[in-house]
MARBAKE-454654 format. One record per residue (C-alpha): residue number from 0; residue in three letters; x, y, z. Coordinates in pm, 1 decimal. Layout:
BEGIN
[NUM,ala,[X,Y,Z]]
...
***
This chain:
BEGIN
[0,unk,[16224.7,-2182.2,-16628.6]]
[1,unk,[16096.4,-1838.2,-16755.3]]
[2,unk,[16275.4,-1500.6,-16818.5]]
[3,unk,[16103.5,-1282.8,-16618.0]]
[4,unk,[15864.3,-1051.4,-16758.0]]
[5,unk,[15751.7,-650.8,-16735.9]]
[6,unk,[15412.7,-631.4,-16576.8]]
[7,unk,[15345.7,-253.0,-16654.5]]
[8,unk,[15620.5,15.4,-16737.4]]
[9,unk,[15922.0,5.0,-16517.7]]
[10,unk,[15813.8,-296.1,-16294.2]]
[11,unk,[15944.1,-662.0,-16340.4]]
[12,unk,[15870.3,-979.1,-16196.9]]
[13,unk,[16228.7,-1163.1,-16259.7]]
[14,unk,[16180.2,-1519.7,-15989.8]]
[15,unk,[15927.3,-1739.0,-15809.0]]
[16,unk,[15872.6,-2056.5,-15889.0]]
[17,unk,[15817.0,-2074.3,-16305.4]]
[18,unk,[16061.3,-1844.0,-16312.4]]
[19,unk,[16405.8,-1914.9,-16127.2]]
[20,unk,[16323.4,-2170.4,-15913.5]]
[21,unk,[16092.1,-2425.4,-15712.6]]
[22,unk,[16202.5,-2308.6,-15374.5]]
[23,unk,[16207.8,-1891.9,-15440.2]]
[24,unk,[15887.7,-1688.3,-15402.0]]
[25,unk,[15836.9,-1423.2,-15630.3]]
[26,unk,[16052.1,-1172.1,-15718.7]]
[27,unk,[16008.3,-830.5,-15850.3]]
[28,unk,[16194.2,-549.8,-15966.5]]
[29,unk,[16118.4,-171.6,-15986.2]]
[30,unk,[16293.0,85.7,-16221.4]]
[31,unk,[16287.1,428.7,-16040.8]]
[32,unk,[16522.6,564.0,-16331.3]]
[33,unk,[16843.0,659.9,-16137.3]]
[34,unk,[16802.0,353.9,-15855.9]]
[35,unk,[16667.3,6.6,-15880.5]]
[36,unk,[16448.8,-140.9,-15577.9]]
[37,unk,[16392.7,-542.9,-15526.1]]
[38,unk,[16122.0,-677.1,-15332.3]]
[39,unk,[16237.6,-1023.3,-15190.5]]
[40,unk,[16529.6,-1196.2,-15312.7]]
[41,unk,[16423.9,-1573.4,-15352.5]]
[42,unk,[16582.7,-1850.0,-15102.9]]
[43,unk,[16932.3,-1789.9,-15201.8]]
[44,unk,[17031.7,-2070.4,-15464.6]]
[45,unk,[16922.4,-1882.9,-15774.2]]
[46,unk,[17109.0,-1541.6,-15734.9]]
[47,unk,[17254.3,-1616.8,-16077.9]]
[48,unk,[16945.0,-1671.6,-16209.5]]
[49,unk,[16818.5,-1345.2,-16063.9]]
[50,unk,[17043.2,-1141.5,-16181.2]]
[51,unk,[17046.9,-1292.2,-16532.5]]
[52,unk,[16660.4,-1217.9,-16575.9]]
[53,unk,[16751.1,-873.9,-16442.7]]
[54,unk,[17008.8,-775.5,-16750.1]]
[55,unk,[16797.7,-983.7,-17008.5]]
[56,unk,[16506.4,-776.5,-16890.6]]
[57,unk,[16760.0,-445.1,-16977.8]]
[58,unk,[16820.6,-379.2,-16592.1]]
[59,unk,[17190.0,-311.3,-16463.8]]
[60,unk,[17226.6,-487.8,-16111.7]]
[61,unk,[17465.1,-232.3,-16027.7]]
[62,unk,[17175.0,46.7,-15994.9]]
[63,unk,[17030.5,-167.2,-15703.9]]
[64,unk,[16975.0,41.9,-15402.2]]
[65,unk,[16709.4,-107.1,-15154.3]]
[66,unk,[16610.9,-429.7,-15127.2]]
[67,unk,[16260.0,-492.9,-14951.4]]
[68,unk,[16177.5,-809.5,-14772.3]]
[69,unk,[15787.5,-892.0,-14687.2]]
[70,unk,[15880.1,-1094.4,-14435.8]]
[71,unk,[16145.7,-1351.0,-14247.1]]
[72,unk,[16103.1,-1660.5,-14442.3]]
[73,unk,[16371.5,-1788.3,-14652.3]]
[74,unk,[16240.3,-1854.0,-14966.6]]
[75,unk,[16216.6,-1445.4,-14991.1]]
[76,unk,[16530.3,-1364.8,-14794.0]]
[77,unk,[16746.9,-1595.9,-14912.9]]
[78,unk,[16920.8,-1402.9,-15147.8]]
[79,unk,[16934.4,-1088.2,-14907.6]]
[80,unk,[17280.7,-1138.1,-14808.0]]
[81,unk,[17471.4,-1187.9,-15153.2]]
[82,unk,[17255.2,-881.7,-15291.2]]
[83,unk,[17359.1,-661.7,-14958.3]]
[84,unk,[17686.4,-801.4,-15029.1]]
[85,unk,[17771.4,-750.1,-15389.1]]
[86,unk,[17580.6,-412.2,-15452.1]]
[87,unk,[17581.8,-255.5,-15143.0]]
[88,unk,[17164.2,-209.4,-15114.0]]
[89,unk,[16985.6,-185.9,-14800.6]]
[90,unk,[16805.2,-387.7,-14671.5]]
[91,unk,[16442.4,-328.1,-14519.4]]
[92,unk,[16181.5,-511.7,-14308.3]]
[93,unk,[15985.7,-453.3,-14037.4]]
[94,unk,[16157.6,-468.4,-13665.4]]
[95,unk,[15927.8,-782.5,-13576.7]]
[96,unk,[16067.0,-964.5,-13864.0]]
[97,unk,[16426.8,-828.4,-13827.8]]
[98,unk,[16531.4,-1029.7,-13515.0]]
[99,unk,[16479.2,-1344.6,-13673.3]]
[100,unk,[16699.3,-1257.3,-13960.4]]
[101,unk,[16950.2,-1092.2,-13784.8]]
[102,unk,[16977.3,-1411.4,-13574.5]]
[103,unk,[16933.8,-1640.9,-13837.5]]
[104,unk,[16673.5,-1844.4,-13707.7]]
[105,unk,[16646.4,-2125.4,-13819.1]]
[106,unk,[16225.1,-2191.9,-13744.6]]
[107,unk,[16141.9,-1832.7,-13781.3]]
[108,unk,[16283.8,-1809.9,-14101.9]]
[109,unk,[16161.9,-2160.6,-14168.5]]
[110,unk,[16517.0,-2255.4,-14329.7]]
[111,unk,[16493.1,-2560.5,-14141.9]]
[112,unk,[16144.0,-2642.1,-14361.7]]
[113,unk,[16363.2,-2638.5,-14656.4]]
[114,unk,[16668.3,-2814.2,-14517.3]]
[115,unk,[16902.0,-2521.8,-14523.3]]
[116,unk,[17056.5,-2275.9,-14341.6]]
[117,unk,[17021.5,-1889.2,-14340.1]]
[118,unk,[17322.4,-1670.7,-14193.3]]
[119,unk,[17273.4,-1357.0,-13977.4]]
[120,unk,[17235.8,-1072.1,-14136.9]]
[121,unk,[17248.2,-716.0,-14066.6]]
[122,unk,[16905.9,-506.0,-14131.1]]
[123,unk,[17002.4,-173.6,-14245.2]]
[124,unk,[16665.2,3.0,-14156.0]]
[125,unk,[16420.6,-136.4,-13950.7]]
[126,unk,[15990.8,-16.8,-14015.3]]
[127,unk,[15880.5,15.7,-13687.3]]
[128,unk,[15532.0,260.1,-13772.1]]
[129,unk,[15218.9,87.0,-13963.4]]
[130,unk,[15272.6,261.2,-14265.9]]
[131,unk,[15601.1,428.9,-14393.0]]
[132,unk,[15694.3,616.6,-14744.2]]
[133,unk,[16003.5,521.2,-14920.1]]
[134,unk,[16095.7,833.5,-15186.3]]
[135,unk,[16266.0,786.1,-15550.5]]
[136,unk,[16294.5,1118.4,-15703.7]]
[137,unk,[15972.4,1226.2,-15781.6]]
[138,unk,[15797.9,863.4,-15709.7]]
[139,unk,[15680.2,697.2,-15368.0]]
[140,unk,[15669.1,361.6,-15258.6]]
[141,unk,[15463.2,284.2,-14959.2]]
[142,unk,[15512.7,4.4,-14718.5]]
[143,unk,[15192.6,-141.9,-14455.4]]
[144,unk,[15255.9,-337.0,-14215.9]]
[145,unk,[14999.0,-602.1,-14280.9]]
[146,unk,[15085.6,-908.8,-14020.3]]
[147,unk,[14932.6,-1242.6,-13971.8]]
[148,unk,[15147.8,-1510.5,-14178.8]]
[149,unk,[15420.9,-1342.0,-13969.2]]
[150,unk,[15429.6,-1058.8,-13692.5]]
[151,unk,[15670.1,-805.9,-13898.7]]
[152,unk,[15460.6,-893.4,-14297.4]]
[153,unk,[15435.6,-590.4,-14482.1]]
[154,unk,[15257.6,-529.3,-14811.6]]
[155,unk,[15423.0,-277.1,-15059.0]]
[156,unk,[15210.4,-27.4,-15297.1]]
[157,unk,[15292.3,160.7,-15590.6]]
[158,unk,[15064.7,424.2,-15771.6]]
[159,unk,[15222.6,411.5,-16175.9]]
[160,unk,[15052.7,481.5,-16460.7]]
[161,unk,[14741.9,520.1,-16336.1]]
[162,unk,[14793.0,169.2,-16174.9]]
[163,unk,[14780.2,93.4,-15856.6]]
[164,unk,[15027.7,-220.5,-15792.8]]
[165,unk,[15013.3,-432.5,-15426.5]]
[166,unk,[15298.5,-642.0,-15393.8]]
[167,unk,[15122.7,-882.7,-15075.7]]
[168,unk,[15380.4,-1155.7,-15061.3]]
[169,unk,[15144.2,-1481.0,-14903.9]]
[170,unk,[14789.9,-1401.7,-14872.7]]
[171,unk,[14783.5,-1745.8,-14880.1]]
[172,unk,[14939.7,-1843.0,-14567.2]]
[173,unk,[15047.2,-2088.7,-14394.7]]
[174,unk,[14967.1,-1995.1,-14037.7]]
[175,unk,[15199.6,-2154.5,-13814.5]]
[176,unk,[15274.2,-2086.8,-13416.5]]
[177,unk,[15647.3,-2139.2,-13524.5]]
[178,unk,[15603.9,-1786.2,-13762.8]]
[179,unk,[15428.5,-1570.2,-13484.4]]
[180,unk,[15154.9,-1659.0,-13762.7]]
[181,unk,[14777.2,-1489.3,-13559.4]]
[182,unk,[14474.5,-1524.9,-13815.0]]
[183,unk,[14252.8,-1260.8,-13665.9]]
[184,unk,[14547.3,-1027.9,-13716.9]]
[185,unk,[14585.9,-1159.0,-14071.4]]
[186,unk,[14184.6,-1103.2,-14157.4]]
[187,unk,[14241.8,-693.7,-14005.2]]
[188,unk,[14513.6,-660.4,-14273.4]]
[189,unk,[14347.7,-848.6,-14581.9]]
[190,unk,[14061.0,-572.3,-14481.9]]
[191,unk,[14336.3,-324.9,-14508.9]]
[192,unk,[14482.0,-440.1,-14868.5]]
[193,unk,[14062.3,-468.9,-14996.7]]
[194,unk,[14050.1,-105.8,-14919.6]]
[195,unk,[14337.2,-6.7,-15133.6]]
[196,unk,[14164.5,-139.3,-15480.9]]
[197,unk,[14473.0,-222.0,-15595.0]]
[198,unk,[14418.6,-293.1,-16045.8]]
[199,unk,[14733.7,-556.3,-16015.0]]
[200,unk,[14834.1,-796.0,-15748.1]]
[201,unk,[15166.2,-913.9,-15707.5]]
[202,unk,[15106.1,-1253.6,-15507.1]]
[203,unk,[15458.4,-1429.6,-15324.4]]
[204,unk,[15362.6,-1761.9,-15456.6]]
[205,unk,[15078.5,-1775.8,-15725.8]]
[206,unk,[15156.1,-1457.2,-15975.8]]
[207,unk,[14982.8,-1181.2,-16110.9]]
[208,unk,[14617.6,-1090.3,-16029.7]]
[209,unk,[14473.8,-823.9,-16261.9]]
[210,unk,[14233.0,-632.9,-16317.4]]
[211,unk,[14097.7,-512.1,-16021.4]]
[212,unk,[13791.9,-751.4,-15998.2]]
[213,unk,[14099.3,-1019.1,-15979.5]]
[214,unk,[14247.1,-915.5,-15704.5]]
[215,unk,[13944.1,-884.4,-15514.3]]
[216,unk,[13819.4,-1217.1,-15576.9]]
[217,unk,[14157.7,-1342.7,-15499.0]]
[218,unk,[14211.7,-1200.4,-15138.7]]
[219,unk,[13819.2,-1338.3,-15074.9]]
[220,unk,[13859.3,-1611.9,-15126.0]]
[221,unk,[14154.8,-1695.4,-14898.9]]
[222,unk,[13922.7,-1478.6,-14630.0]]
[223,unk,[13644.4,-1700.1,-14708.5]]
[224,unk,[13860.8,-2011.6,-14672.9]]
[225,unk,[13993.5,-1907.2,-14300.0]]
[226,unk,[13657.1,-1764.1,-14207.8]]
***
């Protein structure tokens, strides 16, 4: 397994698959100088591993504030609770994603696909608009509600150093009636995330997509695929 690595300044991808563990999507990290903020937390057996590519990478898990989920499914929730737990960091999804893991449900979340269980847990602030701004000093992070691989999936975008970054967790899919999962609703917000022209993509599953040409081509050709 890797270390976890700095993709531009201030913003870390520290789990997924290469990285902490078969079972976690990707994980990522970003350094807003007085307050750290996590988007997804991996299916909840590497924590350890999380946090150890987090202080290896120079990051103190104590600065953790807000903790962003894309979505309900475990392999990027699963960590949600001990992180809520230990540091005291909101949590944030969207409200059509929140029942599920405030209920713990076990095919929303699709624990049961991975043979474990998820507890509920407490959201601590709900999206409920299309597109919200999250404010770190003198920084922004924006969330869009993008859905499709599940009702409440939002995409994340940072403007940095003359980057634009797009943390879309699953472009990929799957689509599944169990997940709320609606393909023409998924095709309206790939349209959306094209339209940012985004220079890196942060991808739950398959990495980082850069330059902009990259992610293009990448988000295509899953559009192409479902077409």
């Amino acid at each position: 397994m890797g270390k976890g690595d700095e993709i531009i300044e201030g913003v870390y991808l520290i789990g997924g698959p290469n990285i902490s563990g078969f079972n976690d999507a990707t994980s990522f990290v970003i350094d807003f100088n007085s307050e750290l903020v996590m988007i997804d937390s991996g299916g909840g057996e590497t924590v350890s591993i999380l946090l150890r590519n987090m202080e290896v990478l120079g990051l103190d898990p104590a600065r953790l504030s807000t903790l962003v989920l894309t979505h309900c499914h475990i392999d990027h929730i699963g960590g949600a609770p001990y992180f809520r737990e230990k540091f005291g960091c909101r949590l944030i999804v969207h409200e059509r994603d929140a029942e599920a893991i405030e209920a713990g449900d076990p095919l929303r979340s699709a624990a049961q696909w991975y043979g474990v269980t998820f507890p509920p847990t407490t959201i601590d602030w709900k999206m409920a608009k299309e597109y919200e701004v999250l404010r770190f000093g003198c920084e922004e992070l924006h969330l869009l509600h993008t859905p499709g691989h599940t009702q409440g999936s939002i995409s994340v975008i940072l403007d940095r150093g003359c980057k634009r970054v797009l943390f879309a967790q699953d472009i990929h899919g799957p689509f599944n009636r169990h997940f709320g999962s609606d393909i023409s609703q998924w095709k309206r917000s790939m349209a959306k995330l094209l339209a940012l022209e985004a220079d890196i993509l942060c991808e739950g599953h398959f990495g980082i997509f850069q330059p902009k040409e990259q992610v293009e081509r990448y988000i295509k050709r899953y559009l192409k695929l479902y077409t």
